[in-house]
C-alpha positions in Angstrom: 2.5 28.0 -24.9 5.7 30.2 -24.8 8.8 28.8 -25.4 10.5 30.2 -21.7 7.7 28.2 -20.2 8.3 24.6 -21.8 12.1 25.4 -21.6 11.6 25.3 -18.0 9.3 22.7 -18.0 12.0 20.7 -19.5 14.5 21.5 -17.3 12.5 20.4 -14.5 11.7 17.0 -16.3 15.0 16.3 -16.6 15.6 16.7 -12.8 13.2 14.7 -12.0 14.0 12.1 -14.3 17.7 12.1 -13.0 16.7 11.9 -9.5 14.5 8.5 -10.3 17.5 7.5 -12.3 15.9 7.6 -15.6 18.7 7.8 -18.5 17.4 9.3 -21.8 19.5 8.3 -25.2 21.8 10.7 -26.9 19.2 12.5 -28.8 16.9 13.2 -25.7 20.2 15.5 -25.1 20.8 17.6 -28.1 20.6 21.4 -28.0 19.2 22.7 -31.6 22.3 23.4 -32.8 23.2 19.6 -32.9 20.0 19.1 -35.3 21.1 21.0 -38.2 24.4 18.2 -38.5 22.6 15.6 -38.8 22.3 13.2 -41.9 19.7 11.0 -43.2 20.6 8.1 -40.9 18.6 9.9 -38.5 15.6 10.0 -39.9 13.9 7.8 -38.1 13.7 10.3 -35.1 11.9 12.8 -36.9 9.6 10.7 -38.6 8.5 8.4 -35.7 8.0 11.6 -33.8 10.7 10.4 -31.5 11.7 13.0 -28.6 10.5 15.3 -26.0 6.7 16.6 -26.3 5.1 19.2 -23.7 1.5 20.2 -23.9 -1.1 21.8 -21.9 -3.6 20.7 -24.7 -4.6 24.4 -26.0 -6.0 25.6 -22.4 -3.0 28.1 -21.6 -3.1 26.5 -17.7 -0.5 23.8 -18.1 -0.5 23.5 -14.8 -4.2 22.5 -14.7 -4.2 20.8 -17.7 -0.7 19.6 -19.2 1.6 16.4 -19.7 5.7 15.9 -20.7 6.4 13.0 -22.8 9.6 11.5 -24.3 8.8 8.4 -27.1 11.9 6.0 -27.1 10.9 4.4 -30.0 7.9 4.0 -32.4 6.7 2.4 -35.5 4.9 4.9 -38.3 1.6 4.3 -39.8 2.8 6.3 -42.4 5.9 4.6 -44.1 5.2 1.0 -42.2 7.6 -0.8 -44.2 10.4 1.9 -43.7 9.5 1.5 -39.8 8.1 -1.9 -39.5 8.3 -1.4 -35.8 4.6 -2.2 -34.3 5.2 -0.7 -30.8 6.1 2.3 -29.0 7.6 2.8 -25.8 7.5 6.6 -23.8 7.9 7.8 -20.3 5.5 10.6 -19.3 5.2 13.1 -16.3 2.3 14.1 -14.7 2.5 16.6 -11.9 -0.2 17.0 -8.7 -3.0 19.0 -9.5 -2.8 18.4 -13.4 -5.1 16.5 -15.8 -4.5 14.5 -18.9 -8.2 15.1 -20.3 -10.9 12.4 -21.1 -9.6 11.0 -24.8 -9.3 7.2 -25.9 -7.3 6.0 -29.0 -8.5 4.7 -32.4 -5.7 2.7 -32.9 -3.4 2.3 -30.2 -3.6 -0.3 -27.5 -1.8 0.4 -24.3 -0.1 -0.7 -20.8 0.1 2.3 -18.5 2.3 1.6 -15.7 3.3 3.8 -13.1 6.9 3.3 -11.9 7.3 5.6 -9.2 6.7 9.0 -6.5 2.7 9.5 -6.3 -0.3 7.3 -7.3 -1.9 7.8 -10.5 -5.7 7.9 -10.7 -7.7 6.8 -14.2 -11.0 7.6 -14.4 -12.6 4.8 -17.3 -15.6 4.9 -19.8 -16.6 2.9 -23.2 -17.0 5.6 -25.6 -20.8 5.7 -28.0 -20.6 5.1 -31.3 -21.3 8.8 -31.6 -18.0 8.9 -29.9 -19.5 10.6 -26.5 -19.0 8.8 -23.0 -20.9 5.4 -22.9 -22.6 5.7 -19.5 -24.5 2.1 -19.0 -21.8 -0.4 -20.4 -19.4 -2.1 -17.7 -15.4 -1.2 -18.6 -13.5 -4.3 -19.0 -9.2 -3.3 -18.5 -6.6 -5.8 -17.0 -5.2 -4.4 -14.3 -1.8 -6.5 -13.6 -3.1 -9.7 -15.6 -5.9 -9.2 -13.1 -9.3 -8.9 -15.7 -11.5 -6.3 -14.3 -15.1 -5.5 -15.0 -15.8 -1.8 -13.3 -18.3 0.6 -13.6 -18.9 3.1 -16.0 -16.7 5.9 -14.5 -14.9 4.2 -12.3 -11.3 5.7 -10.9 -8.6 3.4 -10.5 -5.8 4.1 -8.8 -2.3 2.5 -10.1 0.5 3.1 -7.3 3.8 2.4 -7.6 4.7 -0.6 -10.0 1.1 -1.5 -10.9 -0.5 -1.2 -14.6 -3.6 -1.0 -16.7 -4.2 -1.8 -20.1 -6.7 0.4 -21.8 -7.8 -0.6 -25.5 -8.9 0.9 -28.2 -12.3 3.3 -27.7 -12.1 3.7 -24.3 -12.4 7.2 -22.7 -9.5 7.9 -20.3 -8.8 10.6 -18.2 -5.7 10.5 -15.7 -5.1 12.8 -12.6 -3.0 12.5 -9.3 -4.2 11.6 -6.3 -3.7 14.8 -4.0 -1.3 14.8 -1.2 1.3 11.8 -3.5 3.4 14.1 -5.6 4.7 13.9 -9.3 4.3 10.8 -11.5 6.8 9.0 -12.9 4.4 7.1 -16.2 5.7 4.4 -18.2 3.8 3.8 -21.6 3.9 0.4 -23.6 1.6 0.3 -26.5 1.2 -0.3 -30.3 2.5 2.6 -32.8 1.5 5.9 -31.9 0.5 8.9 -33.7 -0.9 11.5 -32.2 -1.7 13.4 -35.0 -4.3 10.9 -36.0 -5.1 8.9 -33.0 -6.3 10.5 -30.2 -10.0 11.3 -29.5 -11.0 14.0 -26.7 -14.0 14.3 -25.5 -13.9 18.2 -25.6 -12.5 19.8 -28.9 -8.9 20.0 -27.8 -5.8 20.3 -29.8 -2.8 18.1 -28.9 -0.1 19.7 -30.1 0.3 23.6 -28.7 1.1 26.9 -31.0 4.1 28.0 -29.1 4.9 31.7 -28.8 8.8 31.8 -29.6 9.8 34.5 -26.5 13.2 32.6 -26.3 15.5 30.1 -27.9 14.6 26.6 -27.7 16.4 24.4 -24.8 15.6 21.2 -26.3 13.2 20.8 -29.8 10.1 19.3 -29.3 8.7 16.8 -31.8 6.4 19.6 -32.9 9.1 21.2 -34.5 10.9 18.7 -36.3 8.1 19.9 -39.2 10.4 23.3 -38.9 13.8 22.0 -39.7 
């Protein structure tokens, strides 16, 4: 991706997320100047991958294919008794007429809830022990406490205020349903490392190479590994 196009990718998250009211901490608001000050009491940002993420997932079409995420907070599989935290909190956007591509999670564990503008679709599988999709075994998810047993394949559709848990080994894919506008995504879920974790069905990176066209607007948790 270039760097001109997440910087205005950012900027537009961060409209959106003022007009639903959303409030990021101190960090979510430093320029990259304000990273070369900081001492080792910060650590924890850049090692729990803390921070904003953009992605269009290596396809060069973020709009068809792309996601913003900023993590909160986060434990680290990594240095677990630095950062004994077990859980990770994010908000993500997903815009109409984008995908977040079929993956599930080796690790993490999950609530997905959607807190506001359109209605987000998840489409569900059990993945094969060969790690493909698992197309004769029913999907059990909780859907609002609610236990569900659906289809192989089966979309469900999470409007405003409702949530799904998704486990481990499950094959996930999310999308918006046309004609409801931008998703506002809140995620819940154990630790979270996406270098590690994530399983797509299709061979596709999850962290872009970025073409550096421009100064950064806001550092991505890609390149804290630069600083």
């Amino acid at each position: 991706m270039k760097r001109s196009r997440i910087n205005q990718i950012l900027k537009e998250s961060e409209r959106f997320l003022r007009q639903r009211q959303v409030v990021l901490p101190p960090f979510g608001q430093w320029q990259p100047a304000d990273w070369g000050d900081l001492d080792t009491s910060y650590a924890e940002i850049k090692d729990s991958m803390l921070g904003w993420d953009v992605t269009d997932f290596g396809t060069g079409d973020f709009d068809k294919y792309g996601l913003v995420a900023f993590t909160f907070r986060n434990g680290n599989y990594a240095e677990p008794e630095k950062y004994p935290k077990p859980y990770c909190e994010k908000v993500l956007l997903l815009n109409e007429g984008q995908e977040l591509p079929y993956h599930f999670h080796r690790l993490k564990e999950e609530d997905t809830i959607n807190r506001g503008g359109g209605n987000l679709q998840i489409t569900v599988w059990h993945s094969t022990e060969d790690e493909g999709l698992d197309r004769t075994t029913p999907v059990e998810l909780v859907k609002d406490g609610h236990k569900l047993v659906l289809d192989p394949g089966t979309v469900v559709t999470l409007h405003p205020g409702e949530s799904l848990t998704t486990t481990t080994g499950i094959y996930h894919k999310w999308e918006v349903e046309p004609g409801t506008g931008e998703v506002l995504v809140w995620e819940v879920s154990s630790t979270n490392d996406d270098n590690i974790d994530n399983r797509f069905l299709r061979d596709t990176p999850r962290v872009p190479e970025i073409e550096e066209d421009e100064e950064p607007y806001r550092l991505l948790f890609g390149d804290y590994r630069k600083l």
